[in-house]
C-alpha positions in Angstrom: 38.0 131.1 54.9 41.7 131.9 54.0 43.0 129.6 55.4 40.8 127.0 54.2 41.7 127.4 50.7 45.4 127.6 51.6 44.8 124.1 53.1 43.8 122.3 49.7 46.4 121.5 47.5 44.1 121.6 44.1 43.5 125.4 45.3 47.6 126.1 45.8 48.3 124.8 42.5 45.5 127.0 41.0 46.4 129.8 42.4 50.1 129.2 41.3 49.0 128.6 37.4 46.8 132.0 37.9 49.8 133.7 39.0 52.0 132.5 36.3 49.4 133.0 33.4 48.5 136.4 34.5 52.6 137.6 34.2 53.1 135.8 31.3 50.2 137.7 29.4 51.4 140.8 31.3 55.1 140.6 29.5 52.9 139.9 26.2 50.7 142.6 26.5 53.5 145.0 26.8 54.7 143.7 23.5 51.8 143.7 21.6 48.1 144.1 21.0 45.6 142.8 23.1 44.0 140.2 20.9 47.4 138.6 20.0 48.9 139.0 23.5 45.6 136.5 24.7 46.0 134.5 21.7 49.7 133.6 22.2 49.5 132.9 25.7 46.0 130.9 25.4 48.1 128.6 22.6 51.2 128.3 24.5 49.3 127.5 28.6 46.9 125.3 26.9 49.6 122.2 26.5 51.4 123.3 29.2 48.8 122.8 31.7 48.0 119.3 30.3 51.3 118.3 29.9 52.0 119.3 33.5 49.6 118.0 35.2 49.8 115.1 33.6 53.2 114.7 34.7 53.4 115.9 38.2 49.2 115.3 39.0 49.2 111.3 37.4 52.7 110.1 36.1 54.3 111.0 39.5 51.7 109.9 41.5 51.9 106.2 40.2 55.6 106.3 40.0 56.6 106.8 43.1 53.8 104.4 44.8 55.5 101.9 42.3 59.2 103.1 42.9 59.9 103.5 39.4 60.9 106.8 39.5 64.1 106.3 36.7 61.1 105.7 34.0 59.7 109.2 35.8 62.9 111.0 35.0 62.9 109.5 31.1 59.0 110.6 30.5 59.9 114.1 32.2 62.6 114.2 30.1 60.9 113.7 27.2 57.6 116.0 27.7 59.7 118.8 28.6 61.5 118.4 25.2 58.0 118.0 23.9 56.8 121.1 25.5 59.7 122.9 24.3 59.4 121.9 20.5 55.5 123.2 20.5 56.8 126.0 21.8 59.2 126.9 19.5 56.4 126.1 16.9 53.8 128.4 18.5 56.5 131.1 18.7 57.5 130.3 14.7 53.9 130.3 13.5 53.3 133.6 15.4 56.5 134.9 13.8 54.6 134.0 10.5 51.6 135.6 11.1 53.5 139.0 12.0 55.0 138.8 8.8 52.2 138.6 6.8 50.5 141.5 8.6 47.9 139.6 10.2 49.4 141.3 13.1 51.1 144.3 13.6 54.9 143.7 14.3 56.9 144.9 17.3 59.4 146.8 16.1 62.2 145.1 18.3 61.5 141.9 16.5 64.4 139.8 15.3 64.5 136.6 13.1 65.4 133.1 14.4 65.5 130.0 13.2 63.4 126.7 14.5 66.6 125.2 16.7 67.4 128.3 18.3 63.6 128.9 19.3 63.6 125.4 20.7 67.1 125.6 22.7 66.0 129.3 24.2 62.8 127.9 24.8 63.7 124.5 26.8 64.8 125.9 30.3 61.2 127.5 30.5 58.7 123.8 29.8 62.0 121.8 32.6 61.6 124.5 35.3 57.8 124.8 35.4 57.6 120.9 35.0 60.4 120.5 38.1 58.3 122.9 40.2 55.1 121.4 39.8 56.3 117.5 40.0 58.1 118.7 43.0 55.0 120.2 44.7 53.4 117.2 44.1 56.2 115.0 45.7 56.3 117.0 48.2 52.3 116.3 48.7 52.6 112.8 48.3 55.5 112.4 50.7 53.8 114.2 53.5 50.7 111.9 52.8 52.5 108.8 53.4 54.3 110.2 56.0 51.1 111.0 57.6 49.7 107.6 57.0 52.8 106.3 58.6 52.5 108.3 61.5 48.7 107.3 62.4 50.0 103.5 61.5 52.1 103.9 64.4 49.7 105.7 66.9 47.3 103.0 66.3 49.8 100.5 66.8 51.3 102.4 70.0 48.0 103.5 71.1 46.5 99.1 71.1 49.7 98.3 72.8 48.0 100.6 75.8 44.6 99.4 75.9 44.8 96.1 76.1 47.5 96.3 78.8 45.2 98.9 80.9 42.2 96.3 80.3 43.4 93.5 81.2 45.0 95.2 84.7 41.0 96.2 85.4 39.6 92.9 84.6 42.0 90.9 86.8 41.1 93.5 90.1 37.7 92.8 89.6 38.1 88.9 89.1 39.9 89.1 92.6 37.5 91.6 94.2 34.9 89.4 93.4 36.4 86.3 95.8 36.4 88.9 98.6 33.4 92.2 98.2 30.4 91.7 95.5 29.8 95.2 96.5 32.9 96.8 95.7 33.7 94.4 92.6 29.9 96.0 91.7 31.0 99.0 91.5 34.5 98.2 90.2 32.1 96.9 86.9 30.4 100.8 87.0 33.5 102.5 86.9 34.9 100.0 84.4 31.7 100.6 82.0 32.6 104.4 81.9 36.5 103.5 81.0 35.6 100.9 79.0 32.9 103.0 76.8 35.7 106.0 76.9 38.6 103.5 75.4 35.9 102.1 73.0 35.0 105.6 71.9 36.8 108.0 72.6 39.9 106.5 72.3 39.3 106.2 68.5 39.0 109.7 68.0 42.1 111.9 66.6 41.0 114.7 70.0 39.2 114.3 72.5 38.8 117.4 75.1 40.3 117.9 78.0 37.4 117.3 80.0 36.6 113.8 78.8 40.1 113.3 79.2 40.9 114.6 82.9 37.4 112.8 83.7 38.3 109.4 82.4 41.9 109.6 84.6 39.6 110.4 87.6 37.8 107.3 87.0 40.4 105.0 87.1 42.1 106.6 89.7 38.8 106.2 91.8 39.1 102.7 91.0 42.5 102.4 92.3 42.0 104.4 95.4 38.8 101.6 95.8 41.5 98.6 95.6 44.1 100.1 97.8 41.5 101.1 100.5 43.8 102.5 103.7 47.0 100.7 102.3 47.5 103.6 99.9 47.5 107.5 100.0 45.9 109.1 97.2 46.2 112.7 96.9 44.7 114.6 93.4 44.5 118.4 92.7 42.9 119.6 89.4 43.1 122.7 88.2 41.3 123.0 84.9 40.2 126.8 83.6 39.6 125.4 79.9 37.7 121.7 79.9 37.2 122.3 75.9 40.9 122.2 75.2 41.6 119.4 72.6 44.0 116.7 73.4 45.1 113.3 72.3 42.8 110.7 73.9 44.6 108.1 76.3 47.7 110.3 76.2 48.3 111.1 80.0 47.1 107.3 81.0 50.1 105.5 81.6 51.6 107.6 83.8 48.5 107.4 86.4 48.7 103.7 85.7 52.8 103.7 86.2 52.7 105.1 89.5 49.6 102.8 90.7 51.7 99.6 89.3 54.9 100.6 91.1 53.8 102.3 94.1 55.6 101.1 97.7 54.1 97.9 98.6 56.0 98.0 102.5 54.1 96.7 105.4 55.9 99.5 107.9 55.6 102.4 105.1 52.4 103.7 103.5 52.6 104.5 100.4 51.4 107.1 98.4 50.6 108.3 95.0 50.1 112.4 94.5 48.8 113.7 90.9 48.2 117.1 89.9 47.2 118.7 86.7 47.2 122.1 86.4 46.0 123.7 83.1 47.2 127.7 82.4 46.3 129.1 78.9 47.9 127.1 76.0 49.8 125.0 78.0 49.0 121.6 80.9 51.1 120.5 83.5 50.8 117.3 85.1 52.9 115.8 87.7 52.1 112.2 89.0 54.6 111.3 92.6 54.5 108.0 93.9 56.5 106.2 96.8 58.8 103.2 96.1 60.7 100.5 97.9 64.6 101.2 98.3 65.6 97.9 97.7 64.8 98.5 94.1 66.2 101.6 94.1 68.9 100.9 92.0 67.2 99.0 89.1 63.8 100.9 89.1 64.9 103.7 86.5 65.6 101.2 84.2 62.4 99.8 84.7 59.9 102.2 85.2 61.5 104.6 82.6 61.8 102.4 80.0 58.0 99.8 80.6 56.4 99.3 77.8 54.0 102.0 78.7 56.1 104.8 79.5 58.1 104.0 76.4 54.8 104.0 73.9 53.8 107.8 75.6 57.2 109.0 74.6 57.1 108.0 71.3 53.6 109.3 70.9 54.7 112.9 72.7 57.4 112.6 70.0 55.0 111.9 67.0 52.2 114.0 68.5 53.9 117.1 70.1 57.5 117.2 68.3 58.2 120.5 69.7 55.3 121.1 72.5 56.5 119.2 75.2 58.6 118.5 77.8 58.6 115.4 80.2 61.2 114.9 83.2 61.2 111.6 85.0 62.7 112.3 88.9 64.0 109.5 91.2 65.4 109.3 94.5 65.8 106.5 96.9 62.1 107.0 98.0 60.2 108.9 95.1 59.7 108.6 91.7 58.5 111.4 90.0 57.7 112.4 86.1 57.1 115.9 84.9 55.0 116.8 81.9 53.9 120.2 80.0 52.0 119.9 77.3 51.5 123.2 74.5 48.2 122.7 73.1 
């Protein structure tokens, strides 16, 4: 429930005005009565909340979407001065009052004219308005930075699924010159992908269940196209399915290795794939064998495809600081490394 209300910016700015009222009428209450200790800082919070929200909650708002933030800095300008004359004219009325008894008069009291009441009083109306319009850009920055961050996962994550589709639908269109059966059963597995892409793949987390289940499926699919030309080897070890993850994050690696893999008619190849999940944390490794002869240019390419390079930048935008990935290669292997902090 804390947390909650810590999470909603309308409540942080509440409880911020809460806090600030209740010191201010604490600092007045030590000064005088109680009835003109509430008075004064009833008059004086009144048009200082409307002034301030008004400038940090609308003016702010529509200035920066509009980039006319040197008309901002003239009207924040100007309503601090604002704020500051009614301030000094709360504070000279007040003055008035305590002279003519209505209420009783501190006895540290000393007299002061208008323009010094509005000079002393004009650091207090620019401080409270620059904290508050700087909460708020601070809110509005983040927004569009979050905006601009899903932009780019959607972008990223349709540069992976048509890609992955269009691989499926060509195996099946070739199966289907040579097995009906198998190129059936090619169209079963691609139904479950397919509704999983569809689905799934739209959501902000998926868990890792659904996740780990939709790699199997494609793998089976492979391992159905390669028949005894290929080696496929998988270990799961999954103690928490209900772990939340980024859906079609761990994809392109699976379909890396399957789009490289040795292709030699002396060699079998092989592709190995482990995912081991331990607590707050998932490691998956993904071997497979290549051909020497392109030994010496494969890093380039398999390390920089367009699908390796779209999961990096969605590890970086995703998990700034919760992951680690390690591509290997030697003259035979090629190897990448990921651990994953949920």
């Amino acid at each position: 429930m804390k947390n909650h209300f810590f999470r909603s910016y309308n409540n942080i700015l509440l409880l911020i005005w809460m806090v600030i009222i209740s010191l201010v009428f604490i600092n007045f209450k030590n000064r005088y009565p109680l009835s003109p200790a509430l008075l004064l800082t009833i008059t004086i919070f009144v048009p200082t909340v409307l002034i301030t929200h008004f400038l940090s909650n609308r003016l702010l708002k529509t200035m920066m979407h509009a980039n006319k933030m040197k008309i901002f800095l003239f009207w924040f300008l100007t309503l601090s001065f604002l704020l500051s004359l009614i301030y000094a004219l709360i504070d000279h009325g007040f003055r008035l009052l305590l002279e003519r008894g209505i209420f009783s008069q501190p006895p540290s009291m000393t007299k002061s004219t208008l323009l010094l009441q509005f000079m002393s009083a004009l650091p207090t109306p620019i401080l409270i308005n620059l904290g508050f319009c700087g909460l708020r850009f601070y809110y509005e920055h983040t927004k569009l930075r979050e905006t601009h961050l899903k932009s780019q996962l959607h972008f990223l994550q349709q540069q992976i699924n048509p890609h992955f589709m269009f691989n499926i639908l060509n195996n099946i269109h070739v199966l289907m010159q040579k097995d009906a059966d198998v190129a059936s059963q090619h169209l079963v597995k691609y139904a479950d992908i397919l509704r999983y892409q569809l689905y799934g793949g739209k959501q902000q987390w998926v868990t890792l269940k659904q996740e780990i289940q939709f790699l199997k499926d494609v793998i089976d699919m492979e391992t159905m196209r390669w028949g005894e030309a290929l080696e496929v080897k998988t270990n799961w070890q999954i103690k928490d399915e209900n772990k939340s993850i980024q859906p079609l994050l761990l994809i392109p690696f699976v379909e890396n290795a399957f789009k490289h893999v040795s292709r030699s008619l002396s060699e079998k190849g092989f592709v190995h794939i482990s995912a081991k999940q331990n607590n707050q944390s998932l490691y998956l490794e993904v071997r497979n064998s290549k051909i020497k002869a392109i030994c010496t240019q494969s890093k380039n390419n398999l390390a920089s495809g367009i699908g390796l390079q779209n999961i990096k930048e969605r590890l970086r935008l995703l998990y700034p600081s919760k992951h680690i990935l390690k591509i290997n290669e030697s003259a035979n292997t090629y190897e990448i490394q990921l651990t994953l902090q949920f």
